[in-house]
C-alpha positions as CSV (number, residue, x, y, z in Angstrom):
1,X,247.1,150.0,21.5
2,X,245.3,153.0,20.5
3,X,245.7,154.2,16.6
4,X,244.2,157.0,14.9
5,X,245.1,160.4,13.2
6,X,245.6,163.0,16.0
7,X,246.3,166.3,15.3
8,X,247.5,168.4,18.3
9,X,246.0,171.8,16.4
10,X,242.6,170.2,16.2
11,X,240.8,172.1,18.5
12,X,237.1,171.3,20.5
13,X,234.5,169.5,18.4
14,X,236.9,167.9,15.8
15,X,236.3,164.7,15.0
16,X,238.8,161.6,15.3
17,X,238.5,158.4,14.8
18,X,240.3,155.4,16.8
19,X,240.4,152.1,15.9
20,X,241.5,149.7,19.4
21,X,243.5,146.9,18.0
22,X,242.4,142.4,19.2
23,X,239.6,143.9,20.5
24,X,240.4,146.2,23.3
25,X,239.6,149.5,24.3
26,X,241.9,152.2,25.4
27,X,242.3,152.4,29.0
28,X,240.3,155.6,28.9
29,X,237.4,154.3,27.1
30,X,234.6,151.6,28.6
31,X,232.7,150.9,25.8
32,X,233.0,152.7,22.3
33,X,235.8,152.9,19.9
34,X,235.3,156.2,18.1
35,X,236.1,159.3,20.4
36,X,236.4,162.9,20.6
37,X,239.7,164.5,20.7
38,X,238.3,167.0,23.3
39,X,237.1,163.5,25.6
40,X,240.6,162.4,25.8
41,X,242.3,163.0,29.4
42,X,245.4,164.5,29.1
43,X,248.4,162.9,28.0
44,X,246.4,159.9,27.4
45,X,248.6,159.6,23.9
46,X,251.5,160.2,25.7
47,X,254.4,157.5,24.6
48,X,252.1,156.3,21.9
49,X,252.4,155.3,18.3
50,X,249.9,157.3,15.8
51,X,249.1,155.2,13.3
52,X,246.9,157.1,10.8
53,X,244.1,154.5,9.6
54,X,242.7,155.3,5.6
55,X,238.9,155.3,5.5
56,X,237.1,155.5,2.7
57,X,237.1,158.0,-0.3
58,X,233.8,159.8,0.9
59,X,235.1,159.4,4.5
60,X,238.8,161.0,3.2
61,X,236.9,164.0,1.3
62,X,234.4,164.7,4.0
63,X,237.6,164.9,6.3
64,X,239.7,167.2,3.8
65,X,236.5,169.5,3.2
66,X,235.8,169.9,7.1
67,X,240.0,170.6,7.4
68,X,239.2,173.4,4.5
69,X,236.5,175.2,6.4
70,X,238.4,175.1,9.5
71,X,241.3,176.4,7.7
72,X,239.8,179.3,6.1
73,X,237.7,180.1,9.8
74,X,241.0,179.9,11.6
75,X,242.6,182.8,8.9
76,X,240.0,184.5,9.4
77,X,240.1,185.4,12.6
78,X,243.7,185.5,13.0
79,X,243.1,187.9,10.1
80,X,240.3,189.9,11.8
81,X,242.5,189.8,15.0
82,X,245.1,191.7,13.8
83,X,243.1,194.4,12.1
84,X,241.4,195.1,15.4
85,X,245.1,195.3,17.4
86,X,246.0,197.4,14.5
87,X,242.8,199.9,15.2
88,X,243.0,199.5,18.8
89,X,239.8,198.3,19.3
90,X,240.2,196.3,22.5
91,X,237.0,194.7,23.1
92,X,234.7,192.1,23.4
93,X,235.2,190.6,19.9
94,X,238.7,191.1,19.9
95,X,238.7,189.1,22.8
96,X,236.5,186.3,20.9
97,X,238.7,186.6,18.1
98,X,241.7,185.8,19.8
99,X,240.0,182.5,22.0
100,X,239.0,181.0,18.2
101,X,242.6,181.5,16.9
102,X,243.8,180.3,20.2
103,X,241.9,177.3,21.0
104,X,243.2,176.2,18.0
105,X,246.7,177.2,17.9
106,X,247.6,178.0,21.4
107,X,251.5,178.6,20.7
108,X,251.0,182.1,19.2
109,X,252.7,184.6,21.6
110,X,251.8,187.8,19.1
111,X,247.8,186.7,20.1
112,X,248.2,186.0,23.8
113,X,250.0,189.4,24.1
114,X,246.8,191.5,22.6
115,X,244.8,188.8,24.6
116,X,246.5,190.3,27.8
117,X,246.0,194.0,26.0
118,X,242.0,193.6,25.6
119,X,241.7,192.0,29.2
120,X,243.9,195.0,30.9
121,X,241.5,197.4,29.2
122,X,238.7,195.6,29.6
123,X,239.3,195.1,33.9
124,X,239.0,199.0,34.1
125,X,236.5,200.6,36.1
126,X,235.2,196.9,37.3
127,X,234.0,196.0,40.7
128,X,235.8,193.3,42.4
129,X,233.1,191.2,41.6
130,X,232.7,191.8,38.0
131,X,237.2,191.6,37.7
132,X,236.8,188.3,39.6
133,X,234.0,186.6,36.7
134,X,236.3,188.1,33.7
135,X,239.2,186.5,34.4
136,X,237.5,183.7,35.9
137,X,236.4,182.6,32.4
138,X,239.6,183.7,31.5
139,X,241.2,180.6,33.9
140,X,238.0,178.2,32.3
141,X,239.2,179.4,29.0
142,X,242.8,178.3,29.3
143,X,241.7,175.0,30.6
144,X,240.7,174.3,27.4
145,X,243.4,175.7,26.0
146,X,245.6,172.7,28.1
147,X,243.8,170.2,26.8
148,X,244.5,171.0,23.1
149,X,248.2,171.3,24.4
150,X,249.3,170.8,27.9
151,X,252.8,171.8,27.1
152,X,252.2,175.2,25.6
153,X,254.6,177.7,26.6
154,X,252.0,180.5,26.1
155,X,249.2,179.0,27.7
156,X,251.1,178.6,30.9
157,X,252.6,181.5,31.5
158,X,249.2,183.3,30.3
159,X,247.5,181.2,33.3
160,X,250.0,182.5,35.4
161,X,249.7,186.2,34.8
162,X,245.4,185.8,35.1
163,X,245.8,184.5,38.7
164,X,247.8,187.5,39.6
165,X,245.3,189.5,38.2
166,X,242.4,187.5,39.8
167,X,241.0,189.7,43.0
168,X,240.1,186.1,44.7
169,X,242.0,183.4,43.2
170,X,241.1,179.9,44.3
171,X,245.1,178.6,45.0
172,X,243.5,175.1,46.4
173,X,241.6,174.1,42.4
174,X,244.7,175.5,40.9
175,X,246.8,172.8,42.7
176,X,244.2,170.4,41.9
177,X,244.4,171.0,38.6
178,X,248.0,170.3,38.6
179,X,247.5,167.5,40.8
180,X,245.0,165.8,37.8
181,X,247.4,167.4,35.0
182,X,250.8,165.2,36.6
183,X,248.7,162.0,37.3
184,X,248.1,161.9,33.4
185,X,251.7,163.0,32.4
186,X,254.2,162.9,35.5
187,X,256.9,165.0,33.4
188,X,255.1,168.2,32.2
189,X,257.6,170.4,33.5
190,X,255.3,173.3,32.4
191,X,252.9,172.3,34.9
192,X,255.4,171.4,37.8
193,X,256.9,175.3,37.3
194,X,253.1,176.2,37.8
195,X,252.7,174.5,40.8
196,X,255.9,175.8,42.2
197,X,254.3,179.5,41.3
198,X,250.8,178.1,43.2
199,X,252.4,177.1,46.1
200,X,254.6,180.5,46.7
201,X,252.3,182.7,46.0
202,X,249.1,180.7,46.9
203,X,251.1,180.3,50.8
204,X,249.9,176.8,50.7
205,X,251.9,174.4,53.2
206,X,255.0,172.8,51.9
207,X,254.5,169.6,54.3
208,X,251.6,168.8,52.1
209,X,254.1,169.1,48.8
210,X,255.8,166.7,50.5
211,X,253.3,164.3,51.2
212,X,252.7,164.5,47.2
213,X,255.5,164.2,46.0
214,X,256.0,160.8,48.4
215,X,252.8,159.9,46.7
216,X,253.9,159.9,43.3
217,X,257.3,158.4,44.0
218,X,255.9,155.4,45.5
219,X,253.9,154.8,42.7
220,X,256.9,155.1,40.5
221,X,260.9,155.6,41.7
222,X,261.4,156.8,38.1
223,X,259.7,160.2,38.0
224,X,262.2,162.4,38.2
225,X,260.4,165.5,38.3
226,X,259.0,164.2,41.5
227,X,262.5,164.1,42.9
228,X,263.7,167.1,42.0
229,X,260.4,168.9,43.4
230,X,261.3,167.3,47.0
231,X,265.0,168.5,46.3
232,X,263.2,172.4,46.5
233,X,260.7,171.4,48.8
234,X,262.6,169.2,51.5
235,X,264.4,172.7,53.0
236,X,261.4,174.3,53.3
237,X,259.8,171.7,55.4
238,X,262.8,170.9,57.7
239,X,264.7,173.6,57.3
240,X,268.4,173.2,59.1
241,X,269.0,175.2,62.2
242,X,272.4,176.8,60.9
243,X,272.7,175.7,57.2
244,X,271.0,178.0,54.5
245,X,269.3,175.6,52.1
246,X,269.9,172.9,53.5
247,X,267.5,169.9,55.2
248,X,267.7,169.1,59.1
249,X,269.5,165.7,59.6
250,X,266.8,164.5,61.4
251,X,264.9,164.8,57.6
252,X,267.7,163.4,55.8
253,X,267.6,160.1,57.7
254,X,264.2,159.5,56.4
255,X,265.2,160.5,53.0
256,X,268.5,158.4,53.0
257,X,266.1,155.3,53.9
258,X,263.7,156.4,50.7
259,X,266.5,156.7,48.1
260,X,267.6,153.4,49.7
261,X,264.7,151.3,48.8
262,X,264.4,153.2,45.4
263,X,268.1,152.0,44.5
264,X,267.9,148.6,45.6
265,X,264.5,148.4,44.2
266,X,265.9,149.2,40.9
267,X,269.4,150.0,40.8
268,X,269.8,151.0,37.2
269,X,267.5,153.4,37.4
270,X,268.8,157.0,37.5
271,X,266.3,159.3,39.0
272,X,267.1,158.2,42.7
273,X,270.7,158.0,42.1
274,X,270.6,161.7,41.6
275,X,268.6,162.3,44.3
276,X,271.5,160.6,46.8
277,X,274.1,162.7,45.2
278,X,271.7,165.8,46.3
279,X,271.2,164.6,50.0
280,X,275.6,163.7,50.1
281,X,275.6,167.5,49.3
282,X,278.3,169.8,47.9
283,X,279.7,172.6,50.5
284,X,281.4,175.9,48.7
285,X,284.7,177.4,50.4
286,X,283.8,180.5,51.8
287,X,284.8,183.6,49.3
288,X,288.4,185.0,50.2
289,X,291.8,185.7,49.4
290,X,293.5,182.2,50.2
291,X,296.7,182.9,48.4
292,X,299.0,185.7,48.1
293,X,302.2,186.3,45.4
294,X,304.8,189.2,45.6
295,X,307.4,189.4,43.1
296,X,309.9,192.1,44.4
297,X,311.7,192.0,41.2
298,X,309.0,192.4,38.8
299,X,306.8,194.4,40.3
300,X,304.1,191.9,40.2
301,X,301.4,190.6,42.8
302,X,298.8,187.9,42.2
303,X,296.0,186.8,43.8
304,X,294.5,183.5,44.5
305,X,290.5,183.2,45.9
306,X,288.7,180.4,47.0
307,X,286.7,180.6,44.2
308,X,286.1,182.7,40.5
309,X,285.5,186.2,41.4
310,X,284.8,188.8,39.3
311,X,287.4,192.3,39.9
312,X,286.0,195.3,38.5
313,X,288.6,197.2,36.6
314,X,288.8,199.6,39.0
315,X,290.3,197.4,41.2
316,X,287.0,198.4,43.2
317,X,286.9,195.7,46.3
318,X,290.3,193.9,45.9
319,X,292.9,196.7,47.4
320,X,296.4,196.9,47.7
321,X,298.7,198.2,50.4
322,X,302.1,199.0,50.5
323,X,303.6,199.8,53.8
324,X,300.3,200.3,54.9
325,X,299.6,202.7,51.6
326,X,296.5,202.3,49.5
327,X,297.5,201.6,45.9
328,X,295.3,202.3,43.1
329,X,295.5,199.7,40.4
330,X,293.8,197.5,37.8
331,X,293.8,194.0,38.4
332,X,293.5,191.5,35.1
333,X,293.1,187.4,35.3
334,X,296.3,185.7,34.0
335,X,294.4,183.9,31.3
336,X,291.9,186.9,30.7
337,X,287.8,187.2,31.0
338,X,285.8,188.5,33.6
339,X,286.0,186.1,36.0
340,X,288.8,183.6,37.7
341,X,290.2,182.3,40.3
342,X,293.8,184.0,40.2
343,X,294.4,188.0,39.8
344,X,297.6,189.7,38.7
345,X,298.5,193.6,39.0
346,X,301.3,195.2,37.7
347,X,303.0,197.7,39.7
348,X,304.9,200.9,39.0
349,X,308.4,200.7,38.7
350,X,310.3,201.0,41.9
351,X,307.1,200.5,43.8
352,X,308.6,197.3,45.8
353,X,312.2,196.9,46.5
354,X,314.3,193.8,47.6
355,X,316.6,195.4,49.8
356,X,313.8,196.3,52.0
357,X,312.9,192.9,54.2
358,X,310.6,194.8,56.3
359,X,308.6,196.0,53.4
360,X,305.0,194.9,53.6
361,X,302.3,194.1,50.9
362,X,298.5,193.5,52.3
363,X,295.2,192.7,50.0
364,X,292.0,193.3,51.1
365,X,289.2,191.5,49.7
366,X,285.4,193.4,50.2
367,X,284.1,193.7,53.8
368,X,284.2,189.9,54.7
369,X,286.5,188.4,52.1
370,X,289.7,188.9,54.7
371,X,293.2,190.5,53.8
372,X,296.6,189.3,53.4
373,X,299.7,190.5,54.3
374,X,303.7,189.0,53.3
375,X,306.6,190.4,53.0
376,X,310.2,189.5,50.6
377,X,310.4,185.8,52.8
378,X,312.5,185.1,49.9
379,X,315.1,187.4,49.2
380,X,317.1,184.8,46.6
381,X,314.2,184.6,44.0
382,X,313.1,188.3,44.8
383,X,309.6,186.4,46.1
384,X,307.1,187.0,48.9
385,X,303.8,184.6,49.9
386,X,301.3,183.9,52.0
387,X,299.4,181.2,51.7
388,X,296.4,179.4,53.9
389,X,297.4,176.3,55.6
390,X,294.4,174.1,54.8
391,X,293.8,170.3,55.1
392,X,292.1,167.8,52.2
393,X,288.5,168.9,53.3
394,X,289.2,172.7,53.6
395,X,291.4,172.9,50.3
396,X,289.3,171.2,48.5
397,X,285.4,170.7,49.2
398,X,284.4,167.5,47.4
399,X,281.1,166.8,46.0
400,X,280.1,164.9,48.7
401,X,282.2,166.3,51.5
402,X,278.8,168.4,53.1
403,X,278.0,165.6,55.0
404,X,279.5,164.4,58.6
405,X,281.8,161.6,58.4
406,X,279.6,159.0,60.3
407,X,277.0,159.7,57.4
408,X,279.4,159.2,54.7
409,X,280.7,156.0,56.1
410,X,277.0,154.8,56.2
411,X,276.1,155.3,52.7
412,X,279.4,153.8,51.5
413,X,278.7,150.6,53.4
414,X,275.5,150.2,52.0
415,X,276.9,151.0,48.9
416,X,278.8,148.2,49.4
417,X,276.2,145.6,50.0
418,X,274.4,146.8,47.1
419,X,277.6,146.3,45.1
420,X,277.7,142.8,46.0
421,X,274.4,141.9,44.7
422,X,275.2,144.3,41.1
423,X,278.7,144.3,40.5
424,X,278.1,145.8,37.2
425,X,276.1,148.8,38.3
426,X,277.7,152.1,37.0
427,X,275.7,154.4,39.8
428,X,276.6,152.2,42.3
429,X,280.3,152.4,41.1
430,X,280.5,156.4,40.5
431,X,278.7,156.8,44.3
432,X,281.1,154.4,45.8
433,X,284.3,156.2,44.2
434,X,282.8,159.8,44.9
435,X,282.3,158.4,48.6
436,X,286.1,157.0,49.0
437,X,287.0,160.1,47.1
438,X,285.1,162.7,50.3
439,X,286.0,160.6,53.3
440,X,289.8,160.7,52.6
441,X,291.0,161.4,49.2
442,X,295.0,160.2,49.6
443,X,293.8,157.3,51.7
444,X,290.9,155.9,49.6
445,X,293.0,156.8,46.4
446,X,293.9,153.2,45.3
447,X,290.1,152.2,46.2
448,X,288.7,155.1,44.3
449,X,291.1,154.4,41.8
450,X,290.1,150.9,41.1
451,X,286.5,152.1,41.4
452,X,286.3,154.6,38.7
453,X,288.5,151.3,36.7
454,X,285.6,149.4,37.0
455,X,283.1,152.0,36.2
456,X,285.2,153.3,32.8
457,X,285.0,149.0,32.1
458,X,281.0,148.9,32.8
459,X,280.1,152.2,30.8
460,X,282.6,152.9,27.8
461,X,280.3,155.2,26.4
462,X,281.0,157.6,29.1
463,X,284.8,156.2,29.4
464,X,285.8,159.9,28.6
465,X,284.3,161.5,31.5
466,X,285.4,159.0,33.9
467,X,289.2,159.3,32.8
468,X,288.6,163.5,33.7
469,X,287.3,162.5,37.2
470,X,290.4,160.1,37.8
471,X,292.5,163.1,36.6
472,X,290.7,165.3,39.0
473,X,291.2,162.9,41.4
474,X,295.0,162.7,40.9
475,X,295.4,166.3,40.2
476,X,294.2,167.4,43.8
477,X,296.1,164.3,45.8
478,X,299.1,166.0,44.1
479,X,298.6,169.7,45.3
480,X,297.6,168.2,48.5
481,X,300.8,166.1,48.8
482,X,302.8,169.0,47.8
483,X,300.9,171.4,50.7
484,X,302.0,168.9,53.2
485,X,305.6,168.4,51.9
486,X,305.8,172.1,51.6
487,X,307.2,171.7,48.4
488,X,306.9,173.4,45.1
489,X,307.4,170.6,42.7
490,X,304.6,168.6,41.3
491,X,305.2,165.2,39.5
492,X,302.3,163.9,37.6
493,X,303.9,161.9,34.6
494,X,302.6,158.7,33.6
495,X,299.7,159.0,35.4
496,X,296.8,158.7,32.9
497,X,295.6,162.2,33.5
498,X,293.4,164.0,30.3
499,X,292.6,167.0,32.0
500,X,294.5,170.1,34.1
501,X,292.0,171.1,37.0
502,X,292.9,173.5,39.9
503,X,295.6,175.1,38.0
504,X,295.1,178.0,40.4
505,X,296.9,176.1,43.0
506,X,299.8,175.5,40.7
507,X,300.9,179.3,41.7
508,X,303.6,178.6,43.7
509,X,305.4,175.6,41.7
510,X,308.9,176.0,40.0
511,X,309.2,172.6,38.4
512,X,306.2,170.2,36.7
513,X,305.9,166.9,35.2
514,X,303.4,166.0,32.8
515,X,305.0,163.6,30.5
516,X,303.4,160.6,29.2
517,X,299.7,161.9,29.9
518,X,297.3,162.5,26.8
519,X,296.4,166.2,27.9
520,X,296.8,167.6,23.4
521,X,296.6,171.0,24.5
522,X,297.9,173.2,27.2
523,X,294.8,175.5,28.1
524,X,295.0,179.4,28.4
525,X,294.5,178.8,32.5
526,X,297.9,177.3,32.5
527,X,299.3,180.8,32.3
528,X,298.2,181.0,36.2
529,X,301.6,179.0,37.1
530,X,303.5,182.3,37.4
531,X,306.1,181.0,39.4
532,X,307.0,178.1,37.1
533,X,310.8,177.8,35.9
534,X,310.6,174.1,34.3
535,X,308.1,172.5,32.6
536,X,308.5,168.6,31.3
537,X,305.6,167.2,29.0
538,X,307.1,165.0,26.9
539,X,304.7,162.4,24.6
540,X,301.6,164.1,25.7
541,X,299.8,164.0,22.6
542,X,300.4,167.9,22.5
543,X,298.8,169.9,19.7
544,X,298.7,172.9,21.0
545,X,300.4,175.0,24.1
546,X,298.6,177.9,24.3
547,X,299.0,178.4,28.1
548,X,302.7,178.7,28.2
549,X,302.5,181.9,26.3
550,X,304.1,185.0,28.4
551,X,304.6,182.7,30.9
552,X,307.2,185.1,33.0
553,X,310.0,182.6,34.6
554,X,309.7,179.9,32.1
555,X,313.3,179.0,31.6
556,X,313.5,175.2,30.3
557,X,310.5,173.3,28.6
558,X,311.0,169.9,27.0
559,X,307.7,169.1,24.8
560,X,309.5,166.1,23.3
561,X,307.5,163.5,21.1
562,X,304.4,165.5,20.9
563,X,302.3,166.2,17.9
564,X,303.1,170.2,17.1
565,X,302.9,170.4,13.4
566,X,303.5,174.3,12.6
567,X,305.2,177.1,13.3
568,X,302.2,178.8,15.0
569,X,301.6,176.1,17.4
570,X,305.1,177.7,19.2
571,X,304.7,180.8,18.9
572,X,303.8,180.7,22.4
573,X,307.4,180.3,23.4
574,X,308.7,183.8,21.8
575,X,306.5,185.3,24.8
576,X,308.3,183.6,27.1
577,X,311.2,186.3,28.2
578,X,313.0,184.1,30.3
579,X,313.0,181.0,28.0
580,X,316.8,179.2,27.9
581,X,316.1,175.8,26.7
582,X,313.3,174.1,24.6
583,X,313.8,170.2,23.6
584,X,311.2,169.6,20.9
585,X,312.4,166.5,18.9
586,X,310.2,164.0,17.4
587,X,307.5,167.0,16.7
588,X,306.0,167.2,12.9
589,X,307.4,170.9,12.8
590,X,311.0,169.3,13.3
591,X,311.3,167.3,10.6
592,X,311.1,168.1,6.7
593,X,312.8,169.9,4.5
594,X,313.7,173.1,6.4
595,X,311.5,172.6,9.5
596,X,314.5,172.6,12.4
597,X,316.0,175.9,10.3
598,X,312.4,177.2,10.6
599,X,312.5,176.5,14.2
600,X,315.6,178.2,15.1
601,X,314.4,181.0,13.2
602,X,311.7,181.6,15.3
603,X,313.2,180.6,19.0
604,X,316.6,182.5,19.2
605,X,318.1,179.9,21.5
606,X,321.8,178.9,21.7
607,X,321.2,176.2,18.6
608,X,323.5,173.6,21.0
609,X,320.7,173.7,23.5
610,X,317.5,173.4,20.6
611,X,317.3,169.6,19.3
């Protein structure tokens, strides 16, 4: 391998010595073993150990003197530089001024900036012509610039903003030049953004970007960059008829048959893997009002949207009718912010009444989001809803679930077979489960299950984010089963989950079980279950329970066996107004001297009914 002291400031004409170890050369040398550092391609030292090799005394103090002088010349224009920028003198020597400080340092933004200065002043009152030669050296310029560093921020963006001042530019030797740039270092992602800026504004055809980037994946499945380009590229060359961003399936069969032979090629491999997730897809719900909550007693109405909005506090696009009558209000999320999910108002007093069946409440969401109307449907609780009836795929649009069936199925078998030959292969596992998961998630729930088992077993290190998928996994079969069921009691105890996910859809329920999962906290979304009367989350690890605070119909909680340890972790529970019953034994703040006296203290509840 290659050793030698390189210094990425160095600039043109500074020498470096290499010494090529058992007699080779580097593979971009042929026949001598000392080279210039300005002679090296770039990223030729890419992924390789410097080794800095001691010469001689005289060699060592002819090297410091020559760093010296270049020292003192590279202050001294910087210093020159900025007295010129300071006087305004934008001309031709500032502009040499700032190409000796650059060429040597090109990460200084303050000197490209009066670079940019000198050149605006200098392109006034030029012909065509004479604009097109200054910033034509400019371009040469910054080529060498590159080659000091090819990953300089500044130099980039400064080559950018010359070929938008360049009368002719010459799009086709700017993608060359990042063609040569990538073939010596395949993640620059400096250089990929640039060719992303060439190829827009250049108009150059996206087929042929396509072609490349099929280039450098076959010569390596690992370059990820050259993945993600085809990601952006892909629906510009096959657009879909009907789909926004999105590749025409007669594309993604060719693409499904490349990130095939890329995965079975090398399975471990990553780059591909995420590619296949791309081309499975994710699809968005539509924004719009998919649930609506009346409370007739309370004068409350919440809110529920297919996905976070943001409600000015004008309650500008979200309005309100009452019998047909524009309200205005402000509209707040549950759990505060600026954006959610869920959105509560508070009415004036005597705005809704119970005793009127007929009464009806209507939201309106924007031009296109849709409105909702209910009325008091139940007169007992003093409640009124509406909500969408949806199915697995519409109430909740998996990662995958973009894709028609028939394509799913396909990738899961093969899945499959690859699965026989590398049982052990996390990708293949977390594809397989996210596959089961899309094409039916109650159905394939035991398969997925076991699945994400295996995968938790084959990658510990990432055992963590596993268990929060399986708990998304179980949270959703259990609003799904309670949609078809029509019921509002959820049961998820025992059931391994570490996360709360889709709490939004928790609106509607009056009685939850999370016993026996290791959730330790209850998050500030949980305050979105403002129907919910009885809560059970006994030996959940529990350290906090932030989210039952002000929860308004609270009436029973048990947090049994947890790990609350003050008097501030339940604090939350003296904003619960409705709160009858609270079983908190085997919790630190129970025992002690004094600590159940402490607790009855702060909860005034009948002391029979507080253990």
């Amino acid at each position: 391998p290659l050793t030698g002291d390189v210094s990425g400031s160095c600039g043109p004409g500074v020498q470096a010595d290499y010494v090529t170890g058992a007699g080779k050369l580097p593979p971009f040398c042929t026949s001598m073993s000392t080279v210039r550092l300005y002679d090296l391609p770039w990223g030729a030292l890419h992924g390789r150990v410097k080794v800095k090799v001691k010469g001689s005394a005289e060699q060592e103090e002819a090297k410091r003197q020559e760093r010296e002088r270049r020292l003192q010349q590279y202050q001294s224009a910087a210093q020159r530089a900025r007295s010129k920028r300071q006087d305004g003198e934008l001309d031709q020597e500032a502009l040499d001024l700032t190409a000796e400080v650059l060429i040597i340092n090109p990460d200084l933004g303050t000197f490209w900036n009066f670079r940019r200065e000198v050149l605006l002043n200098m392109e006034q009152e030029k012909s065509e012509s004479e604009r097109a030669s200054l910033f034509g050296g400019e371009l040469s310029f910054l080529e060498r610039c590159l080659r000091v560093n090819p990953k300089s921020y500044g130099t980039w963006h400064q080559r950018g903003w010359a070929l938008h001042r360049h009368p002719l530019p010459d799009w086709q030797r700017e993608l060359q030049l990042c063609t040569q740039c990538l073939q010596q270092d395949g993640r620059n992602f400096h250089c990929w953004d640039h060719r992303r800026l060439v190829v827009s504004e250049g108009g150059l055809p996206v087929e042929e970007e396509l072609d490349f980037t099929q280039r450098l994946i076959n010569a390596n499945f690992s370059n990820y960059s050259a993945w993600h380009y085809r990601s952006t590229v892909l629906p510009l060359a096959h657009p879909h008829p009907t789909l926004p961003r999105q590749p025409s399936p007669h594309a993604l069969t060719h693409e499904y048959e490349l990130v095939q032979n890329a995965v079975f090629t090398d399975p471990n491999d990553q780059s591909a893997w995420f590619y296949h997730r791309w081309l499975l897809g994710r699809a968005d719900r539509d924004e719009s009002v998919s649930c609506l909550l009346v409370d007739f007693i309370e004068q409350r109405v919440a809110v529920v949207f297919t996905r976070p909005v943001h409600v000015p506090a004008d309650g500008a696009g979200l309005v309100l009718r009452v019998d047909n009558r524009p309200l205005p209000l402000s509209w707040s999320p549950p759990h505060g912010g600026k954006h959610g999910p869920v959105w509560v108002c508070e009415l004036p007093p005597g705005t809704l009444n119970v005793n009127f069946p007929d009464q009806t409440v209507k939201v309106t969401w924007g031009r296109d989001g849709g409105s909702m109307e209910c009325c008091c449907t139940d007169r007992l609780r003093g409640e009124g809803w509406c909500r969408d009836t949806a199915t697995d795929q519409q109430l909740f649009q998996g990662d995958l679930s973009v894709q028609r069936a028939a394509v799913l199925e396909a990738e899961l078998e093969s899945c499959k077979q690859l699965l026989e030959l590398e049982p052990d292969n996390k990708w293949c596992l977390l594809t397989l489960s996210l596959l089961q998961w899309a094409l039916g998630p109650l159905e394939g729930e035991a398969e997925c299950l076991e699945a994400l088992a295996r995968l938790s077993a084959c990658d510990p290190l990432r055992a963590a984010h596993v268990a929060d998928l399986r708990s998304r996994l179980l949270v959703q079969n259990a609003v799904l089963r309670m949609e078809y069921a029509q019921a509002r009691v959820v049961t998820l105890a025992r059931k391994g989950v570490t996360t709360l996910c889709h709490l939004d859809q928790f609106l509607l329920i009056t009685h939850l079980d999370l016993s026996g999962n290791p959730l330790q906290n209850l998050p500030p979304a949980f305050r979105t279950l403002l129907c919910l009367q009885v809560l059970q989350a006994d030996d959940c690890s529990l350290e906090a329970i932030e989210g039952v605070s002000g929860l308004p119909k609270l009436e029973e909680i048990s947090l049994q066996d947890n790990l609350l340890s003050d008097l501030c972790a339940l604090r939350p529970l003296t904003l619960c107004v409705r709160l009858e019953t609270a079983r908190l034994s085997g919790n630190p703040v129970c025992g002690g001297e004094g600590g159940a006296a402490a607790v009855r203290a702060l909860l005034p509840l009948p002391l029979d009914l507080l253990t």
